[in-house]
C-alpha positions, 0 to 999 in steps of 0.5 A: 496501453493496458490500466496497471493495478496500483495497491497502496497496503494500509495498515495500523500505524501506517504514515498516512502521507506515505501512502495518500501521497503517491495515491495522489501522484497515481491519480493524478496520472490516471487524470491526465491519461485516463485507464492508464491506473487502477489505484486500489487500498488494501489492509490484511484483513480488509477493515479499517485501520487507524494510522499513526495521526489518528486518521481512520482509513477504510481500504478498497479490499483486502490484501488475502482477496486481491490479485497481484497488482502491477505496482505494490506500494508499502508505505511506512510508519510506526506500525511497522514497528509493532509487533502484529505486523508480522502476518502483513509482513508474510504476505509481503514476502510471498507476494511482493514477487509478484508485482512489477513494481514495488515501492517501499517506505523505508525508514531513515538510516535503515540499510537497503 
């Protein structure tokens, strides 16, 4: 089996659980059967970001760098909810496509 890109996208205000949660799932997993995933973070620019407890988090890469991964996860938190997320949100539409998986955090009672 071929190791699959996972690429969790970091971002101001991002819920730190939603995205070291299934980062922990996927390693895990690669532990179990190693090769099998490349678990990778990326915010837009490639710098650090702050989530929404305070954490500090510093991304692998950046998201205009990297290639299209097998899974993208987007976690969720009240930066998405901020106005200077709207670059994050363009390279989301033009790229998301491109992964074979997607993961989304979406908020409770949002419409799917």
């Amino acid at each position: 089996m071929a190791q699959r890109t996972v690429l969790v996208t970091v971002f101001d205000g991002v819920q730190s659980l939603d995205g070291t949660g299934p980062w922990e799932v996927f390693t895990c997993a690669e532990g179990h059967t190693p090769g099998t995933y490349r678990i990778r973070t990326a915010s837009l620019d490639g710098g650090p970001v702050r989530t929404s407890s305070g954490l500090t988090l510093v991304p692998d890469e950046s998201l205009t760098r990297t290639r299209a991964p097998h899974t993208l996860l987007v976690p969720g938190g009240e930066g998405t909810r901020r106005p200077h997320t709207a670059p994050l949100t363009d390279w989301l539409r033009e790229n998301a496509p491109r992964a074979e998986r997607l993961g989304v955090r979406r908020r409770a009672g949002q419409a799917r």
